[in-house]
C-alpha positions in Angstrom: 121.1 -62.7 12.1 120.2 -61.9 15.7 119.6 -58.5 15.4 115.8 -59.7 15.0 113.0 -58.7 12.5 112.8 -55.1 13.3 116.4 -53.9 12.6 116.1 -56.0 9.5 112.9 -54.4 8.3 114.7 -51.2 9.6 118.0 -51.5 7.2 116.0 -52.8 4.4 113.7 -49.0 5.0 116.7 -47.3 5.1 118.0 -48.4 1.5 114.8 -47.7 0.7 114.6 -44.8 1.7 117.6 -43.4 0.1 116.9 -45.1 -3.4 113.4 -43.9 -3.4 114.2 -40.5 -2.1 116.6 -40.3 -5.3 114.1 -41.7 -7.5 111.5 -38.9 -6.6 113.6 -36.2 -7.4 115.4 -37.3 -10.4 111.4 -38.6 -11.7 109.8 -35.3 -10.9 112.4 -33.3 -12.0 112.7 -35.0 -15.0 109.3 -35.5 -15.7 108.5 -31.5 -15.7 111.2 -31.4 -17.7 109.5 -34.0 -20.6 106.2 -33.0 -19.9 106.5 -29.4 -21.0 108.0 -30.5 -24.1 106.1 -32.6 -26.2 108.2 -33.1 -29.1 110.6 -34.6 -25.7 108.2 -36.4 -24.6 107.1 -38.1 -27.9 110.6 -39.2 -28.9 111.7 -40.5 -24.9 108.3 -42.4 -24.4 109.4 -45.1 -26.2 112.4 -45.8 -24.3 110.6 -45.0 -20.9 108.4 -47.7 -21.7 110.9 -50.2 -22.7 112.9 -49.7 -19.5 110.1 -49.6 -16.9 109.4 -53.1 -18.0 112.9 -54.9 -17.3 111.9 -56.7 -14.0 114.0 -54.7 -11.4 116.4 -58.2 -10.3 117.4 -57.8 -14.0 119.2 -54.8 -13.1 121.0 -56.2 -9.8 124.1 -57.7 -11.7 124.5 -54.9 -13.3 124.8 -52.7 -10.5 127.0 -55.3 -9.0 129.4 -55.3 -11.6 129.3 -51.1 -11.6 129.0 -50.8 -8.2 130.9 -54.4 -6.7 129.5 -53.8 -3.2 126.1 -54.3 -2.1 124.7 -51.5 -0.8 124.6 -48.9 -3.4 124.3 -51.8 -5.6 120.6 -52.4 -4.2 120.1 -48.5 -3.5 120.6 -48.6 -7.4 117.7 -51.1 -8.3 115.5 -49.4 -5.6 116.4 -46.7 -7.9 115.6 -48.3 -10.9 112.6 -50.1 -10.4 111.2 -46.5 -8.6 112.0 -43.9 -11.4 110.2 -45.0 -14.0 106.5 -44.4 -12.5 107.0 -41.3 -10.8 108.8 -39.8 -14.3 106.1 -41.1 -16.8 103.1 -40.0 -14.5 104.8 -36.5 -13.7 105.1 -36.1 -17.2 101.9 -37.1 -18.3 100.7 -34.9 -15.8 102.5 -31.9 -16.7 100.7 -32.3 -20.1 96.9 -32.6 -18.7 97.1 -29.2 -17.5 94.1 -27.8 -18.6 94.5 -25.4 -21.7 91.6 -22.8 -19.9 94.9 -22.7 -17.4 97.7 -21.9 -19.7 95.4 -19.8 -21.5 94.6 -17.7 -18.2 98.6 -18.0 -17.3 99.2 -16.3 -20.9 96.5 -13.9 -20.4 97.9 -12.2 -17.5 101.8 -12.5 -18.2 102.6 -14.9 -15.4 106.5 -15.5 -14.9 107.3 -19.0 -15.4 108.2 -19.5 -11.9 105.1 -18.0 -11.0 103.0 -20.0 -13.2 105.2 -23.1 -12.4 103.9 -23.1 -8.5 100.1 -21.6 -9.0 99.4 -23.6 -12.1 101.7 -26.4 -13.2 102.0 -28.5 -10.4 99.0 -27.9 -8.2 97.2 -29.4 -11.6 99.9 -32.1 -12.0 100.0 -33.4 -8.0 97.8 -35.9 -8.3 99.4 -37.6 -11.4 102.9 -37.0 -9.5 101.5 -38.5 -6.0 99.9 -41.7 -8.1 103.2 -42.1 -9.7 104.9 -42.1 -6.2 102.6 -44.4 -4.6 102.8 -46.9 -7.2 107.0 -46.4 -6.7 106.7 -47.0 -3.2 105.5 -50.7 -3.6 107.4 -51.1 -6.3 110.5 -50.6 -4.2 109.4 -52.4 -1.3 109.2 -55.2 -3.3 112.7 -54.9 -5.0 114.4 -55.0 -2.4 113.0 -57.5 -0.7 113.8 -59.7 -3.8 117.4 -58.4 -4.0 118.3 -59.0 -0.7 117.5 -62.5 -0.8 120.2 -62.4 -3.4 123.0 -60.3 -2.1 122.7 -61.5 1.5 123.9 -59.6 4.5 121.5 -57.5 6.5 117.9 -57.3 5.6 114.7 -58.4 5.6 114.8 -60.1 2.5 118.0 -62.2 3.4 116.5 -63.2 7.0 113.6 -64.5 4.8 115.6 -66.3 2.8 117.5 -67.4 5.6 114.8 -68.9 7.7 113.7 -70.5 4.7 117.1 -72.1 4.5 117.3 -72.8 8.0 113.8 -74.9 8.2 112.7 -71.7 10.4 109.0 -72.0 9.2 107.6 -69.8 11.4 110.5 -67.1 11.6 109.5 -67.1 7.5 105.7 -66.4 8.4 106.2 -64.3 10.5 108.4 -62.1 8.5 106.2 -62.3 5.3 103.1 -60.9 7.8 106.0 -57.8 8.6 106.6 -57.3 4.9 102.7 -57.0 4.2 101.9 -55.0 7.3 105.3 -52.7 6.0 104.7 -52.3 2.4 100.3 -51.1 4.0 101.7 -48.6 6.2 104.4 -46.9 3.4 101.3 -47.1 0.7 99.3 -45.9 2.8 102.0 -43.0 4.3 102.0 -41.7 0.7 98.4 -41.9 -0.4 98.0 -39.8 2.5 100.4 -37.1 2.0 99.3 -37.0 -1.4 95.6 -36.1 -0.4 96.5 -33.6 1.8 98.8 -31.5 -0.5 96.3 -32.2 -3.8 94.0 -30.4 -1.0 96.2 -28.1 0.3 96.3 -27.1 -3.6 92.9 -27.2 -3.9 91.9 -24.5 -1.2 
């Protein structure tokens, strides 16, 4: 506990990051892959929306009991609790691309590939980036809440901790760095998001 607030609020970024990271690829990927069917998407809805709403500490002993160590146990609910919106809203993007679009893309016999990088996702980048930001607080959140559980290194534990240890102002303090944290990522990827939708746009 004396490594102080900003190497916690470092580790707990880190896990973040790597959970997050994961979540973003597997969502997108899988999302594309969803959205382009709809038959696919009709019969996995139900399911998507089933799991997105199992609060993301429901899924901690879980991973515990997969996993039995901490760490990839709380990569795995960052996982978790981040998948779910980036994969419904790249899907549901993937389907608002607007027929004038596919009907131009059939038209002039683009390859998939093609049509994949001109059409499909410049159209569905906004619906992926909402997804993301959404994800992003969703997973600063979760592990905040699952470190207070599994202990060790962390923001969430040294909250705990203080709290535990009568350190009122060391708790303040720390819930100010976990406000001022979870800004700055939303922020971080509302901004990346504008500037590739405009990127796309231009």
């Amino acid at each position: 506990m004396n490594k102080g607030l900003a190497l916690q609020i470092w580790e707990s970024l880190r896990r973040v990051a790597i959970g997050y990271t994961l979540a973003a690829v597997v969502g997108i990927g899988g999302g594309i892959a969803i959205g382009t069917n709809k038959l696919l998407f009709r019969a996995c809805d139900p399911f998507f929306q089933i799991l997105r709403t199992i609060p993301p500490l429901a899924w901690l002993p879980i991973a515990l009991a997969a996993f039995r160590q901490v760490e990839p146990s709380s990569i795995f609910v960052i996982f978790v609790t981040a998948v779910w919106p980036v994969l419904i809203n790249t899907a549901v993007g993937v389907q608002e691309v607007p027929q004038d679009y596919r009907n131009v893309a059939r038209v002039l016999q683009l390859p998939r590939l093609q049509y994949f990088w001109t059409i499909l996702l410049p159209s569905a980048a906004p619906y992926i980036f909402t997804g993301m930001r959404i994800a992003v607080g969703l997973s600063w959140l979760a592990i905040v809440a699952a470190e207070m559980l599994t202990g060790g290194v962390g923001i969430g534990f040294f909250i705990w901790d203080s709290y535990n240890s009568s350190r009122m102002s060391d708790l303040i303090v720390a819930l100010i760095y976990v406000g001022v944290v979870g800004f700055v990522l939303d922020k971080a990827i509302y901004y990346l998001g504008k500037a590739v939708v405009q990127s796309d746009g231009t």
